[in-house]
C-alpha atoms as an extended CHARMM CRD file, in Angstrom:
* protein
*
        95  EXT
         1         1  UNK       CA             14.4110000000       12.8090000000      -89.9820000000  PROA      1               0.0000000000
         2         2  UNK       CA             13.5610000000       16.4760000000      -88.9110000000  PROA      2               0.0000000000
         3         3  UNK       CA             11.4120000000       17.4460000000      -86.8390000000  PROA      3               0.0000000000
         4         4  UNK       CA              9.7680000000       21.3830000000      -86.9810000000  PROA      4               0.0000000000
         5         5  UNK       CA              7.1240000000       23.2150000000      -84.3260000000  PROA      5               0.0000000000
         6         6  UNK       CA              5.3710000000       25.3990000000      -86.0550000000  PROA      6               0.0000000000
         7         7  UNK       CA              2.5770000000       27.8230000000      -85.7590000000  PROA      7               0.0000000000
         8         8  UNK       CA             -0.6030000000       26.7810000000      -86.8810000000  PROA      8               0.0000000000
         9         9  UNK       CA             -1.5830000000       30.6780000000      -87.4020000000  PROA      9               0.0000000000
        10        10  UNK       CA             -1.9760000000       30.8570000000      -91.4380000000  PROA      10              0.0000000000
        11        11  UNK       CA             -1.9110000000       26.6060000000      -91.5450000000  PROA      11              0.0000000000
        12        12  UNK       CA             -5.5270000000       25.9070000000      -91.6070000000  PROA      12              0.0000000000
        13        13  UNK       CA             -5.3250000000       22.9810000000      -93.9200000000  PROA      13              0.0000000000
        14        14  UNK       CA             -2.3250000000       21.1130000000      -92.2370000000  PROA      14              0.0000000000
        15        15  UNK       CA             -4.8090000000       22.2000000000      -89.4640000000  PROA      15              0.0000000000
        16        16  UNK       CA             -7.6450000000       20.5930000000      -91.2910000000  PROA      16              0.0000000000
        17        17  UNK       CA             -5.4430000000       17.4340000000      -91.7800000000  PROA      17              0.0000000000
        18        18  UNK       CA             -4.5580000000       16.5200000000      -87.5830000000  PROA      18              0.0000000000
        19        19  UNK       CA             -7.9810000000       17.3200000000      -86.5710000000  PROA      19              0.0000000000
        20        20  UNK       CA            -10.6140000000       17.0420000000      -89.3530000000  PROA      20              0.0000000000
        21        21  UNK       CA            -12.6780000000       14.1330000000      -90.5900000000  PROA      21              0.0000000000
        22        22  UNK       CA            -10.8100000000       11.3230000000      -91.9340000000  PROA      22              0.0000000000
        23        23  UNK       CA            -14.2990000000       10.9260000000      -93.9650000000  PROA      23              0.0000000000
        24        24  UNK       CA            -16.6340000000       13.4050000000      -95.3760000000  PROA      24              0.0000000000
        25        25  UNK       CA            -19.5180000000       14.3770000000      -93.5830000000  PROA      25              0.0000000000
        26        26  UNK       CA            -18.2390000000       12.8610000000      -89.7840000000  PROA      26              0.0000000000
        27        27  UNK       CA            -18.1620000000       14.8180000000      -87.1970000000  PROA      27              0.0000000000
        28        28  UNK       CA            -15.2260000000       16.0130000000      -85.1010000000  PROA      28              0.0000000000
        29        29  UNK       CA            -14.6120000000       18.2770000000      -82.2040000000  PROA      29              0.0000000000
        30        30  UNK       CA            -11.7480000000       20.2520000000      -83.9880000000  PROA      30              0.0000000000
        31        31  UNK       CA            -10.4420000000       20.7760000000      -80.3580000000  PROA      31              0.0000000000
        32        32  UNK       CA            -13.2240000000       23.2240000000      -79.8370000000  PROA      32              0.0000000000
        33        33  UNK       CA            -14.4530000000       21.9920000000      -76.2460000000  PROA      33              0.0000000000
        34        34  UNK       CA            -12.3830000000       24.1770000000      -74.1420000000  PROA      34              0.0000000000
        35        35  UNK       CA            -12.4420000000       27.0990000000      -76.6800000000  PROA      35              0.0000000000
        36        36  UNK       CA            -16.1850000000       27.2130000000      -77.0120000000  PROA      36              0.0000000000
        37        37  UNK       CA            -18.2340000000       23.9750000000      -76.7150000000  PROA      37              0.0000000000
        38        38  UNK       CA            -21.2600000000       25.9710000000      -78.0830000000  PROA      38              0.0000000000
        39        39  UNK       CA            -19.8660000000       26.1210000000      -81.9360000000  PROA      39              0.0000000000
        40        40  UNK       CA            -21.8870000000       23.4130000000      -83.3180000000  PROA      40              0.0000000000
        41        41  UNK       CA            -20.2410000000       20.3770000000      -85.2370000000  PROA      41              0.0000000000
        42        42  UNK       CA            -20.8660000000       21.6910000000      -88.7740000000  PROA      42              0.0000000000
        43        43  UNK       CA            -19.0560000000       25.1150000000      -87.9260000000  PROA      43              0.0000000000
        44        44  UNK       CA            -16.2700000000       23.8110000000      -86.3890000000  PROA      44              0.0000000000
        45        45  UNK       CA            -14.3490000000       24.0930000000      -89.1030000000  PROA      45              0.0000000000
        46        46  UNK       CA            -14.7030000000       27.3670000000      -90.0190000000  PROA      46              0.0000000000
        47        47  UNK       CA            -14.1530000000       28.7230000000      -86.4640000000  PROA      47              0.0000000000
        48        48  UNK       CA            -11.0610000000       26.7730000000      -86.1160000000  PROA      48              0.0000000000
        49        49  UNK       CA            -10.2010000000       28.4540000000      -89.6520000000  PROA      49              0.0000000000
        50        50  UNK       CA            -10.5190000000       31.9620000000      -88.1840000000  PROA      50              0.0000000000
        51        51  UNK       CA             -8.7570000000       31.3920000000      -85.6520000000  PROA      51              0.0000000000
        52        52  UNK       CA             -5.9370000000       29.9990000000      -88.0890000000  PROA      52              0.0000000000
        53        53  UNK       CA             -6.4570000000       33.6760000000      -89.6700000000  PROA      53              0.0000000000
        54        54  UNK       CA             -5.1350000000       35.5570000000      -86.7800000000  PROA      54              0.0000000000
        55        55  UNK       CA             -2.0990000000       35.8500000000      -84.0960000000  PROA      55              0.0000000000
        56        56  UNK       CA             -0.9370000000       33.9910000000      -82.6550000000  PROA      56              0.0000000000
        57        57  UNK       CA             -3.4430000000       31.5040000000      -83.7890000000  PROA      57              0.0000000000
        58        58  UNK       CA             -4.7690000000       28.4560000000      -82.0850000000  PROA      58              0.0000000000
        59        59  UNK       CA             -2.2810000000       26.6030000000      -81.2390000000  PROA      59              0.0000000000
        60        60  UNK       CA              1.0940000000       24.6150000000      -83.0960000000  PROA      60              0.0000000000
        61        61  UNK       CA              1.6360000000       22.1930000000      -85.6060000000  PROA      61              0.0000000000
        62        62  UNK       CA              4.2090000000       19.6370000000      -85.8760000000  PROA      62              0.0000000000
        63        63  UNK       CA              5.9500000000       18.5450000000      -88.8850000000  PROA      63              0.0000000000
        64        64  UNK       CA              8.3350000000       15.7890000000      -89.4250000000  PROA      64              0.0000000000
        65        65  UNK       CA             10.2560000000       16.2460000000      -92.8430000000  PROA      65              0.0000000000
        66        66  UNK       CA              7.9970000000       19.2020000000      -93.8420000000  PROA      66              0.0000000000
        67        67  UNK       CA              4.6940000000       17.1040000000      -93.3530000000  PROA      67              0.0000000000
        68        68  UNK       CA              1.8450000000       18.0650000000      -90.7300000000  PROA      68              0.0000000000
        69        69  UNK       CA              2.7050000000       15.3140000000      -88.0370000000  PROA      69              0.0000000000
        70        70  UNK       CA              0.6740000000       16.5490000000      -84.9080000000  PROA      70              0.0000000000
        71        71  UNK       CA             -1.2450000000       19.0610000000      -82.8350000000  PROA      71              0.0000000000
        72        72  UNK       CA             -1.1260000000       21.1360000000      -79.9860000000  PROA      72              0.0000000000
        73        73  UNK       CA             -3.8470000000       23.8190000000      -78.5790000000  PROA      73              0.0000000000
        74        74  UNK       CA             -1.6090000000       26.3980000000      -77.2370000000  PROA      74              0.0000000000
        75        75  UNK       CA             -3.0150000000       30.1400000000      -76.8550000000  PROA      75              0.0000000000
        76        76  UNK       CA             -3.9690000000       32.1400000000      -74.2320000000  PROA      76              0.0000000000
        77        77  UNK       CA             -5.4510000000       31.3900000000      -71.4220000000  PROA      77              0.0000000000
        78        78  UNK       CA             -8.5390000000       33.7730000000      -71.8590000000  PROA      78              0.0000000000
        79        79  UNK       CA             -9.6790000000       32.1160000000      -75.2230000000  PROA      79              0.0000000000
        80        80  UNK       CA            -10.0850000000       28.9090000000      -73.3450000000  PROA      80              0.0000000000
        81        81  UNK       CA            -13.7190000000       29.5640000000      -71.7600000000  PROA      81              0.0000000000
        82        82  UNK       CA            -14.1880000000       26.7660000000      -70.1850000000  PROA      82              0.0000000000
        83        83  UNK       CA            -11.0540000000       26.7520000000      -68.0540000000  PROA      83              0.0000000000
        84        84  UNK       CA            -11.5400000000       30.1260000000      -67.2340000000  PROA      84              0.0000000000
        85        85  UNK       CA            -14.9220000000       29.1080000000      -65.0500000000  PROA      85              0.0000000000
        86        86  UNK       CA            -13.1620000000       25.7750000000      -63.8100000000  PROA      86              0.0000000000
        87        87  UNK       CA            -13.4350000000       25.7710000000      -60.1720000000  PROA      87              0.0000000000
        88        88  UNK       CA            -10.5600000000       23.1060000000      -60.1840000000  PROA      88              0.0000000000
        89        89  UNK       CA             -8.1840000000       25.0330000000      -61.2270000000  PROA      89              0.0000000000
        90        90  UNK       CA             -9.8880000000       28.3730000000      -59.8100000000  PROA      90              0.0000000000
        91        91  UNK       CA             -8.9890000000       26.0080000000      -56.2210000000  PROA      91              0.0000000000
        92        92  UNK       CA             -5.4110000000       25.5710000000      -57.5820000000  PROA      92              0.0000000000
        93        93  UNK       CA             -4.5930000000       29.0370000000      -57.5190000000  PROA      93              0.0000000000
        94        94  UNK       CA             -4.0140000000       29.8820000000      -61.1070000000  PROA      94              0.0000000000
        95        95  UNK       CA             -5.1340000000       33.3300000000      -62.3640000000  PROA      95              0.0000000000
């Protein structure tokens, strides 16, 4: 068995495959909240999709024998909104 971490800049459908629907038409949160909780359900996808379209993308994919296993969000901390107006972590002393 082998095991690969992978970008998931330019991987939208192994993307689409972790987090999407496992039925058309149900919703999902596409690991949007701390990104922007604003996009609204039916555009998750495509926001998720840009950000697949550009560096260093939203996050990494795991693969185990060259098929999409898992997720992780993993980006920047500025493109995380939400965090960046936590006062938890604001009281923690990270930037």
């Amino acid at each position: 068995m082998t095991t690969d971490v992978r970008p998931a800049a330019g991987r939208f459908d192994d993307l689409a495959r972790v987090v999407g629907p496992r039925r058309p038409g149900a919703g999902t949160c596409w690991c949007t909240a701390y990104r922007d909780s604003g996009v609204p359900n039916d555009e998750r996808p495509a926001y998720m999709s840009a950000l697949c379209d550009t560096e260093p993308g939203p996050g990494v994919l795991v693969y185990v024998d060259d098929e999409v296993a898992g997720w992780c969000s993993v980006a920047p901390r500025s493109t995380y909104r939400r965090l960046l107006r936590s006062r938890e972590l604001g009281a923690a002393g990270l930037p």
